[in-house]
N, C-alpha and C positions, 0 to 999 in steps of 0.2 A: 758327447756320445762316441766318440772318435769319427773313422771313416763308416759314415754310411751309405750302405746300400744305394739308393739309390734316391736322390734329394734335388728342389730347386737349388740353384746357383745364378750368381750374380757376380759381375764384377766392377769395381769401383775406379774410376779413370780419373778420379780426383786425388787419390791415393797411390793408385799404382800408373803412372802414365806409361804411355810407349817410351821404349827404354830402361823403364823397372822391370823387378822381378813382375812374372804374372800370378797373382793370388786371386783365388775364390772366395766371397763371402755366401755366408746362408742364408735365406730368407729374414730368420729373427735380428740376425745383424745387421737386414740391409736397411732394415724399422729403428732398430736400436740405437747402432753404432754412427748408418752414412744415413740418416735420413736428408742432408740438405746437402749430399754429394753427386755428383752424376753419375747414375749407373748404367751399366747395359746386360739386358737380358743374358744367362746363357743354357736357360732350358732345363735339364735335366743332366748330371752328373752319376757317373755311377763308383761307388769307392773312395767318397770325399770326404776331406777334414776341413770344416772352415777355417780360411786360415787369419780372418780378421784377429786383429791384433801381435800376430808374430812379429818375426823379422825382418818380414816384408812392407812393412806398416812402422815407419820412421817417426812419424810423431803420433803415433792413436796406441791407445789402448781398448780391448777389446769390454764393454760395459757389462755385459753377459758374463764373461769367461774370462777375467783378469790377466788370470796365473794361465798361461799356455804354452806349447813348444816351442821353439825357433822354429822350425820348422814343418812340413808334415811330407817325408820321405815317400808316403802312399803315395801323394796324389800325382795325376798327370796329368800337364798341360799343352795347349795348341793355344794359335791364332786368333779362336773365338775368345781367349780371355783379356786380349786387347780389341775383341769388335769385331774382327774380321774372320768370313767364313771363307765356305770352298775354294777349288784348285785357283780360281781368280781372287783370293785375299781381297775380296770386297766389305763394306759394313753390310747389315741388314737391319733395317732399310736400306738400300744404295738409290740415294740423289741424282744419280748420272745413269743409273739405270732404266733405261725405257720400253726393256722386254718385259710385258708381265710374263713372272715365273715363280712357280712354286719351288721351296727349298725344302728338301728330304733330309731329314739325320739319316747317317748311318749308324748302326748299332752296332759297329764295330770299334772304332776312332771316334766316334760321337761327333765327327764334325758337321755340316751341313752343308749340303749341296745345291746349288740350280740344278733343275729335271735338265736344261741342256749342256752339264758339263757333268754327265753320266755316262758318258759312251755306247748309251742305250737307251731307248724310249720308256720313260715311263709309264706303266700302261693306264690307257684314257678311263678306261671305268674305276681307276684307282682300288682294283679288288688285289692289294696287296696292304700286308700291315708292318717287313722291316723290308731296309736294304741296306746290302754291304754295297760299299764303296769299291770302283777300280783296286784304287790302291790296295785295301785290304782282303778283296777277293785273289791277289797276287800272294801278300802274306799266310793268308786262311786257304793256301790251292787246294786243300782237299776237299774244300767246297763244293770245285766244279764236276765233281761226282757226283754230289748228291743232288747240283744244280739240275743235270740231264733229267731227275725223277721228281723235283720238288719245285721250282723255282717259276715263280708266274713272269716272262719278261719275252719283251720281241727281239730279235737280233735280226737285224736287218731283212725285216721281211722273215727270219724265219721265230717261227715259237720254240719253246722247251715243254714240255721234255723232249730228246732227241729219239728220234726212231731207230731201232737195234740196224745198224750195219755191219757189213762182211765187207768191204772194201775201203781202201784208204781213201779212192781219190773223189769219193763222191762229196767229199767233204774239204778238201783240199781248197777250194775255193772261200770258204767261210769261217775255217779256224783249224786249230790243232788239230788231229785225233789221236787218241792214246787207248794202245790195247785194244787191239782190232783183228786181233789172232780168235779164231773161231775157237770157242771151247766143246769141249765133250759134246756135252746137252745139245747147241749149237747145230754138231756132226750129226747128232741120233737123229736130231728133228730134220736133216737136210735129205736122210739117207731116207726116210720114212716116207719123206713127201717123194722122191724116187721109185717109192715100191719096194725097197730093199730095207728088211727088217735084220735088225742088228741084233744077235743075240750073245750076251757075254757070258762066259763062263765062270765061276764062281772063283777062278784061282784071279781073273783079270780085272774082275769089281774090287777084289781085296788089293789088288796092285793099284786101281785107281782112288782109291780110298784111300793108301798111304802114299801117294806118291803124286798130291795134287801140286803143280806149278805154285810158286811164290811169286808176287809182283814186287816193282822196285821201291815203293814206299818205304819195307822195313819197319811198319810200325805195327801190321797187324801179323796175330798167330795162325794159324788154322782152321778155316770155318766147313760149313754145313753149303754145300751148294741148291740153295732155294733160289723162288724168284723173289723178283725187285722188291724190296723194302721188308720183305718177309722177315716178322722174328722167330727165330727156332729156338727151339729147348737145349740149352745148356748141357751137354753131356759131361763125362770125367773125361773122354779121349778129346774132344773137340769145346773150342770157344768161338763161337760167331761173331764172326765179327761184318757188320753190315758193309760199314766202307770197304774194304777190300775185296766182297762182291762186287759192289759196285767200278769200283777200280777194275776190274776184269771186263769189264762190258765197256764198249765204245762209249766215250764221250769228247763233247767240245769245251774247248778252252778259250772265252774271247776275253780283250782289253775291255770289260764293260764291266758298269757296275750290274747285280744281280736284285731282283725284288721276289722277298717271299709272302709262302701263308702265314697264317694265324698260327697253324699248328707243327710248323716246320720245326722247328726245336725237337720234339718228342720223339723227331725220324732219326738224331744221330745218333749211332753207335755211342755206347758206351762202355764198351771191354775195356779192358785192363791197358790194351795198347795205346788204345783211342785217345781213354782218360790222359794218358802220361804225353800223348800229344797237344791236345788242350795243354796242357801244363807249360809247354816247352815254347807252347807258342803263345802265353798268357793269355788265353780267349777258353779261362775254363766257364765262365757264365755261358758260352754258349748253348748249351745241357741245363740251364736254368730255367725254367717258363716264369719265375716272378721276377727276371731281373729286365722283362722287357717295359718298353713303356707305358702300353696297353696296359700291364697288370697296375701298373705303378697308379695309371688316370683312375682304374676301377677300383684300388683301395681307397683312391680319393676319394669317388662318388659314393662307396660302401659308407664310408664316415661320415660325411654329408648326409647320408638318408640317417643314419643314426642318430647325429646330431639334432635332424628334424623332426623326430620322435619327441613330440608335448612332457613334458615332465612329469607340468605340474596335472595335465591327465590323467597320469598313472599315478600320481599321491591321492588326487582328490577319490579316484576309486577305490581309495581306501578305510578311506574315512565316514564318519556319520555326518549329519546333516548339518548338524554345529557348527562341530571340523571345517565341512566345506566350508561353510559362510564365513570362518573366520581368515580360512586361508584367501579366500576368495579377495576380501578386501584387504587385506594386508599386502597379496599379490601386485592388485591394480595401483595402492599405493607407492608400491616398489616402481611399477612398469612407469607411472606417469613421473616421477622425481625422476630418474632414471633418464627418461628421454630427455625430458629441459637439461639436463644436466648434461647429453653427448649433446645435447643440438648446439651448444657454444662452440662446442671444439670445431663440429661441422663447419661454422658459421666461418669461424677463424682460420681453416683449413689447418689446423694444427693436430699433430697425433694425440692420442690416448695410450697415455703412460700405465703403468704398474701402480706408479705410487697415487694416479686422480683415481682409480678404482678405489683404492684402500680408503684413499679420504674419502671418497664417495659414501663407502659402506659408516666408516666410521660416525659420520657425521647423520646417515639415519640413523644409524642403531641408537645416537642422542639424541634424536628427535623422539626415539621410538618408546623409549623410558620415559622421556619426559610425559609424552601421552598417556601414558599405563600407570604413572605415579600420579595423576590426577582421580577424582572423585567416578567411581566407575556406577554405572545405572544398570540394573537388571531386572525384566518383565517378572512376574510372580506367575 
């Protein structure tokens, strides 16, 4: 199917050792192809091509999917696909590890972290659903904008979101602060709490109207000054752009990794500027809501309740009373052959192939003629 979306992965240490290239297999390969190989978990991938059987795979060919590429130029790889996770390159499980600790993906890099090599506390009620990583909250920095209004996490003793200040150094102590020049809005509300009401004249709202300050980003155009997170209406003169609101307003910048909500995605801007930023900095999924994990576990569970929707309930309600009884026993027939028949493989701990199904079937469907080509009895 090429790269997809968003897929388990596996990787084979019997095939690809420390020192080979790093290749991902797919779930159906890791059954197919390496069932008597050692594999190791690596969770969920997003944008991936199994690469079982390429040219990373010296003596295998792939049993599924023959004919494949050398290559697969999409995918990207880390450390997790020879075993080893976060900034300490450990396995998981790690043997020599005696701190119990929980490891976070981040949904950025996809790699995994210990909650204590996050440069932040994870928070204890665990009422977050992603986290970007140090490292890619340094790549992703226009994050830290949105982080002062959206971001569930503790920095040392203090919370987010950050409280609107007017001074540099009340912050000096705890991190960055950028853009801390009082805007308009800012003055009016200053001068109002004073008792000094401001009143503009209709030639000076037009001057401030065309002649609003630019910040240094460069990526956004001209917006609508609302408050925090507000979406405004699109006009022909102006494009809102949210991040560059927020870029105007005080916030902090720390070395830590960040933890969000649920609905944190649907908060970023997507203007024209924004979009071509994503781009630039490959992290357009972040504007996605189904390429998170969450959606990904809930299509599973979706299909799962699906899958456990009775069948033959919904056949038998359709039929007459005959029908049923006939389907009925033909049914139990099937289910009892059926079970004797995986309980060997059980027994054996061996898989169930493609081809013991087919001879499965094949071999009732003889049984099943044979029965029906015999002398048949009917009540009068």
């Amino acid at each position: 199917q090429g790269a997809v979306k968003r897929q388990a992965l596996y990787a084979c240490s019997t095939c690809t050792p420390p020192g080979a290239e790093p290749a991902g297999i797919c779930l159906a390969c890791s059954y197919e192809c390496h069932g008597t190989h050692r594999l190791f978990e690596l969770y969920t991938k997003r944008n991936f091509r199994c690469d079982c059987g390429n040219s990373k795979f010296k003596n295998l060919q792939c049993k599924l999917l023959p004919e494949k590429g050398k290559v697969n130029s999409g995918n990207k790889y880390n450390d997790n696909f020879y075993g080893l996770y976060c900034t300490c390159k450990r396995p998981y499980p790690d043997p020599e590890d005696e701190i119990p600790d929980e490891m976070i993906q981040c949904i950025v890099c996809e790699d995994w972290f210990h909650g204590r090599h996050l440069g932040a506390v994870p928070p204890e009620s665990g009422d977050f659903h992603e986290m970007v990583c140090q490292a890619c909250m340094k790549h992703c920095h226009f994050l830290w904008a949105y982080a002062s209004q959206l971001a569930v996490f503790l920095l040392v003793g203090m919370y987010l979101p950050v409280p609107p200040l007017t001074k540099a150094n009340s912050l000096e102590d705890e991190g960055i602060v950028l853009k801390v020049e009082e805007n308009e809005e800012q003055k009016k509300e200053i001068k109002k709490e004073s008792g000094v009401e401001h009143h503009d004249t209709k030639e000076e709202k037009q001057s401030e109207q065309f002649n609003e300050p630019s910040t240094s980003s460069g990526y956004c155009s001209k917006f609508l000054q609302k408050s925090d997170m507000e979406i405004a209406e699109t006009t022909s003169e102006f494009s809102f752009c949210k991040l560059k609101e927020l870029q105007s307003k005080p916030f902090v910048k720390k070395d830590t990794a960040t933890f969000w909500p649920s609905n944190w995605r649907s908060k970023l801007c997507t203007c024209e500027e924004c979009l071509k930023m994503y781009s630039e900095l490959e992290v357009q999924f972040l504007t996605d809501e189904c390429d998170t994990v969450l959606a990904y576990e809930n299509k599973g569970t979706s299909d799962q309740e699906t899958e456990r929707r009775d069948p033959l309930m919904d056949t038998l309600n359709s039929m007459n009373r005959v029908q049923q009884v006939e389907l009925i026993c033909e049914y139990n027939d099937l289910k009892t052959e059926l079970t004797d028949y995986l309980r060997r493989f059980a027994d054996e701990g061996t898989v169930v192939k493609r081809e013991d199904i087919q001879h499965f079937f094949e071999e009732f469907q003889s049984r099943k003629r044979r029965r029906t080509n015999r002398m048949q009895y009917y009540c009068s």
